[in-house]
C-alpha positions in Angstrom: 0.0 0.0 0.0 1.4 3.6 -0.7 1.3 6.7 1.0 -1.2 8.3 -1.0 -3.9 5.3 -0.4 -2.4 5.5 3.6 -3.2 9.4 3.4 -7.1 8.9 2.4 -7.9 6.5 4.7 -6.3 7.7 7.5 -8.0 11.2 7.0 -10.6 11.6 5.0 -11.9 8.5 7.2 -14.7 7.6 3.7 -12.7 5.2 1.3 -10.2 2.7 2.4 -7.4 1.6 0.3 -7.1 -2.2 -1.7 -4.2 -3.4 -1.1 -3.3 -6.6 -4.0 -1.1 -9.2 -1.7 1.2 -11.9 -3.3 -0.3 -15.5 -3.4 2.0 -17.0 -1.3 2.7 -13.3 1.3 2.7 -13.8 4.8 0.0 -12.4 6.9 -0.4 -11.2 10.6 -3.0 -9.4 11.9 -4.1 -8.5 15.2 -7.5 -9.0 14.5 -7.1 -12.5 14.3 -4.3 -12.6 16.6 -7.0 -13.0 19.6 -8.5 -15.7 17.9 -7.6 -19.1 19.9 -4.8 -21.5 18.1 -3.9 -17.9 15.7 -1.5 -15.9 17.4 0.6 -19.1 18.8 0.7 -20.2 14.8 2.9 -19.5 11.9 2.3 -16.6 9.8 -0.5 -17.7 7.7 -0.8 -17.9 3.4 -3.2 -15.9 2.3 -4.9 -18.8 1.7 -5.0 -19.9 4.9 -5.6 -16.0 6.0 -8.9 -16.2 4.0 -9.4 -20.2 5.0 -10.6 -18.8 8.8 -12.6 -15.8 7.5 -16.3 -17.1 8.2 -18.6 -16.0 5.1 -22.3 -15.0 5.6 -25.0 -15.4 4.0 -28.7 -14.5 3.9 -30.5 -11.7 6.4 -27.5 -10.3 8.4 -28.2 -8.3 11.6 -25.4 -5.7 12.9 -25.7 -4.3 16.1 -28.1 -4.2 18.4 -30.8 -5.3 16.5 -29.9 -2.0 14.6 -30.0 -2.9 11.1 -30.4 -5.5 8.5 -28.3 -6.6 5.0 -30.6 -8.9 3.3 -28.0 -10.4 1.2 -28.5 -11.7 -2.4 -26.4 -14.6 -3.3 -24.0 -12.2 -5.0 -22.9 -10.6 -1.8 -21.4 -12.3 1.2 -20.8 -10.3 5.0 -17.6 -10.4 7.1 -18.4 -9.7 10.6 -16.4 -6.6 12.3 -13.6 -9.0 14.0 -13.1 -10.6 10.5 -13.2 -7.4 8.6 -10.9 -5.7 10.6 -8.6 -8.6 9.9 -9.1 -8.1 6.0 -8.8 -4.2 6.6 -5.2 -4.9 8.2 -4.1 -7.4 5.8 -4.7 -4.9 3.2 -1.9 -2.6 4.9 -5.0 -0.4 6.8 -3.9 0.4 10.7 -5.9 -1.4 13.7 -8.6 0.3 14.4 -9.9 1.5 17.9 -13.7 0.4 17.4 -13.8 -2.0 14.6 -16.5 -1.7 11.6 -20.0 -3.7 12.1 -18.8 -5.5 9.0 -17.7 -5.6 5.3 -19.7 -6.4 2.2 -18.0 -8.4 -0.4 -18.4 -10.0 -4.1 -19.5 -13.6 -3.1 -16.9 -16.1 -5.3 -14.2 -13.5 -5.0 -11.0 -13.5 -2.8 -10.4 -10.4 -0.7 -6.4 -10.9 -2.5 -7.6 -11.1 -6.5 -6.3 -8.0 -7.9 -9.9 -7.3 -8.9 -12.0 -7.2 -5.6 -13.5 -4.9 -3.7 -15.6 -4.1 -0.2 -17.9 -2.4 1.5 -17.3 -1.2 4.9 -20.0 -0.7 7.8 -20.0 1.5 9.9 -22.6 3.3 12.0 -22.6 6.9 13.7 -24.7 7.3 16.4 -25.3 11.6 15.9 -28.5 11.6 15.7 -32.0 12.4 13.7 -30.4 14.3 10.5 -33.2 16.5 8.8 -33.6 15.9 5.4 -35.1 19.2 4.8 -32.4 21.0 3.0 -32.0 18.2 0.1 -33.8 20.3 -2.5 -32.0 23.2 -2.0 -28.3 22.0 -2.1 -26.2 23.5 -5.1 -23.6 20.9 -5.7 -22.2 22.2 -8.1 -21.5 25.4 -5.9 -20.1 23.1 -3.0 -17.6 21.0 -5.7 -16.2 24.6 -6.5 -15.8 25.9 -3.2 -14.4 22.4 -2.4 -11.9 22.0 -5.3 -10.8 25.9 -4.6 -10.4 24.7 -0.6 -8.5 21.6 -1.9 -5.5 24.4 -4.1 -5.4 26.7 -0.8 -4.6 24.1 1.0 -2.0 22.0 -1.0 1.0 24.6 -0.2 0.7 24.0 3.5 0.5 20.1 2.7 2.9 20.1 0.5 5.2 22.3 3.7 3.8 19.2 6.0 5.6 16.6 3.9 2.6 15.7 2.0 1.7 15.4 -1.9 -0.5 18.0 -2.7 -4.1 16.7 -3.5 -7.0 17.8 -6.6 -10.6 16.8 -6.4 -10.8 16.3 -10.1 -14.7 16.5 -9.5 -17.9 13.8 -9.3 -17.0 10.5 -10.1 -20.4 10.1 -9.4 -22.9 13.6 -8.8 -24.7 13.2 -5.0 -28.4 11.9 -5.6 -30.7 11.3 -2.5 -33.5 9.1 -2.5 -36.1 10.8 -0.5 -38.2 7.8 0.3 -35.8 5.3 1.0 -33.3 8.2 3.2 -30.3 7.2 1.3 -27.4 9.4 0.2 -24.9 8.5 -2.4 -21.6 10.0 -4.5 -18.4 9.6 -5.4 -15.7 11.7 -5.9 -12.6 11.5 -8.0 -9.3 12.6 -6.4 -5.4 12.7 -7.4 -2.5 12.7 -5.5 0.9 14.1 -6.5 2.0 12.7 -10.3 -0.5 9.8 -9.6 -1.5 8.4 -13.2 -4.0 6.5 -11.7 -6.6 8.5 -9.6 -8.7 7.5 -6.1 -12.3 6.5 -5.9 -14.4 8.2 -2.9 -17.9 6.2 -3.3 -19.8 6.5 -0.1 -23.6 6.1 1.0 -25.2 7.4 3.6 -28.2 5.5 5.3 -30.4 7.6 7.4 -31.6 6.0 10.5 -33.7 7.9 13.5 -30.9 7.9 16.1 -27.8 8.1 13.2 -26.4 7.2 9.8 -25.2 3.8 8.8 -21.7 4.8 6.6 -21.0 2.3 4.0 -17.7 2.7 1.8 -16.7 1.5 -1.1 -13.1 0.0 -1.2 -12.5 0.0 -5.2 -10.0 2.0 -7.6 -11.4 4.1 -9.9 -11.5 1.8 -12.9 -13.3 -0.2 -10.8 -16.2 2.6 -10.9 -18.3 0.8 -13.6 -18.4 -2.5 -11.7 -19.0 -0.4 -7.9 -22.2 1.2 -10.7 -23.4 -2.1 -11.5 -23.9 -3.2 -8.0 -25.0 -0.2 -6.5 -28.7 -1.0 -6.7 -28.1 -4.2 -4.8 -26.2 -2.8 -2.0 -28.8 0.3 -1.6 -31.6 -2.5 -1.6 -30.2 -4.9 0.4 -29.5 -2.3 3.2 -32.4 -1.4 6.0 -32.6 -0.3 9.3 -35.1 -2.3 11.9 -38.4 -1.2 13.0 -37.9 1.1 15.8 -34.4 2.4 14.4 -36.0 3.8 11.0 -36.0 7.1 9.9 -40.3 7.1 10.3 -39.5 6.2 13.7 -37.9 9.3 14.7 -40.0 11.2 18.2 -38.9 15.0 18.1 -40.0 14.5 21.9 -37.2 12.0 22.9 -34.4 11.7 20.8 -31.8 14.0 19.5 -31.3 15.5 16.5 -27.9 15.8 14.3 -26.4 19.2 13.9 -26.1 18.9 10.5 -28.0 18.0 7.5 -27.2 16.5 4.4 -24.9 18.9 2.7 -22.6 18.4 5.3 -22.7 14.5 5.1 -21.2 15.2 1.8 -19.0 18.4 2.7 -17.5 16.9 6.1 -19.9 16.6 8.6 -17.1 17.0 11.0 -17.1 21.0 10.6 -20.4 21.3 10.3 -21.3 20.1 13.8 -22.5 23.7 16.2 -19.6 25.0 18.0 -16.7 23.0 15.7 -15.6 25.4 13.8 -13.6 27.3 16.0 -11.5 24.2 16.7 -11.5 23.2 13.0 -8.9 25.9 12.5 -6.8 23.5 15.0 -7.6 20.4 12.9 -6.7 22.3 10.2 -3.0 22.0 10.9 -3.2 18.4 12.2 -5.3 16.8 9.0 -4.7 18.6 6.4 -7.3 16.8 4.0 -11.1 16.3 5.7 -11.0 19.5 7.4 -10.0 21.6 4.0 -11.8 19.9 1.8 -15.0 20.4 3.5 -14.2 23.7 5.6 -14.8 26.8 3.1 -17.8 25.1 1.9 -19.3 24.9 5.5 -18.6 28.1 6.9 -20.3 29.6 3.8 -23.1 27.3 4.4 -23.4 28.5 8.0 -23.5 32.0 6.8 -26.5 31.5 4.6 -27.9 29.3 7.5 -28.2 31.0 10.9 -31.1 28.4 12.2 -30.3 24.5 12.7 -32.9 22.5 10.8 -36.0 22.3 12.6 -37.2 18.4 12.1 -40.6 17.6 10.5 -43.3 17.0 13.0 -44.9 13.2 12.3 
């Protein structure tokens, strides 16, 4: 894995890198190192890496009772432990709180140079109001964003880093209004890079949060991640109880942000952030900029948090 694929998932935290491993490579992970009989073994093949990963099938059900992935017989789901594993085998870092799971191409190794995942994830922020997806300019926020992206390239570049361009939409941000789901992709280069990053990410709305799924894919992979983006939007639901309908203005909290900013960087957008964001700003160096002009400008045309719809 390089630095560049290191960089984006380290920071902008929404696509993971793939790494390709030899046949015949090594593996040690600490995911699977607390796994009985594992850590006392060998270093294992990758076939005998992907030998212990346990497959699902069928209706899968992450968390607590949270959430359901109705599987076709396309897709199989790794559990969080077992993800994680694949995650670290693939040159990612451990994590503190592992994913709820990854989605993956039934038939197809996690190590053939042409696979690719979904990782689950859920944040708990609350009830976010939909009420501002017919009035978001995203072609406005891709502008501000790419023009965030050049002003902030010098400094990275000071930090060590290679500077970064949002070429633009790999794919434009459509939300489905009646199912609450968010999707886009965005196409990114780093340094000299001939070959440029996907960013495809969906955003389930839920009444308490937002399950996060990421596609793990390179950019030619784009058509493929097109193809089966209809199953994974279909096959993904919350559970009575934890559904967007189910929302009570009366007991539970509600997200202080909206949709934009799921796209933006919701991180800046949450009430009281952006103060420390000019902090962040010299730590990161990639989430924060990419997403900060666009917010504040946001903010200013937006003095009132969004006011959830009664029923």
């Amino acid at each position: 894995m390089d630095g560049k694929s290191l960089c984006l998932a380290l920071f902008l935290t929404q696509a993971l890198p793939l790494g390709v491993a030899v046949a015949a490579q090594p593996i040690t992970t600490q995911a699977q190192a607390d796994v009985p009989g594992v850590a006392e073994s060998k270093p294992q093949t990758t076939e005998e890496f992907v030998a212990r990963l346990k497959f699902q099938k069928g209706k899968i059900v992450v968390g607590d009772n949270l959430a359901t992935f109705d599987l076709p017989d396309s897709f199989v789901f790794l559990d969080g432990k077992d993800a994680e594993a694949v995650l670290e085998a693939w040159g990612n870092p451990p994590r503190t709180t592992p994913p709820l799971g990854l989605l993956m191409p039934a038939r197809v190794s996690p190590f053939d140079p042409q696979a690719w995942a979904v990782i689950v994830q859920y944040e708990a922020d609350g009830y976010v109001s939909d009420e501002d997806a017919g009035r978001i300019d995203y072609t406005s926020m891709l502008k501000d964003m790419q023009q965030d992206m050049r002003e902030a390239n010098p400094e990275r570049i000071k930090q060590g880093f290679e500077p970064i361009e949002l070429v633009g939409w790999a794919t434009p941000p459509h939300y489905d209004a009646e199912g609450k789901k968010l999707y886009w992709a965005k196409e990114l280069k780093f340094g000299d890079a001939k070959e440029h990053t996907l960013n495809y990410n969906i955003r389930v709305l839920g009444r308490k949060g937002v399950l996060v799924l990421n596609f793990i894919a390179g950019m030619e992979q784009l058509p493929l991640i097109e193809k089966n983006l209809a199953s994974v939007l279909a096959m993904t639901e919350f559970n009575p109880g934890n559904r967007y309908m189910d929302f009570n203005p009366e007991l539970d909290k509600v997200a202080a942000y909206g949709l934009g900013a799921l796209v933006a960087g919701k991180l800046a957008a949450k009430v009281g952030l952006l103060a420390s964001m000019l902090v962040l700003l010299k730590k990161l160096w990639l989430l924060p900029v990419l997403a900060f002009g666009w917010l504040s400008r946001l903010f200013k045309r937006n003095k009132q948090p969004p006011v959830p719809p009664q029923g």
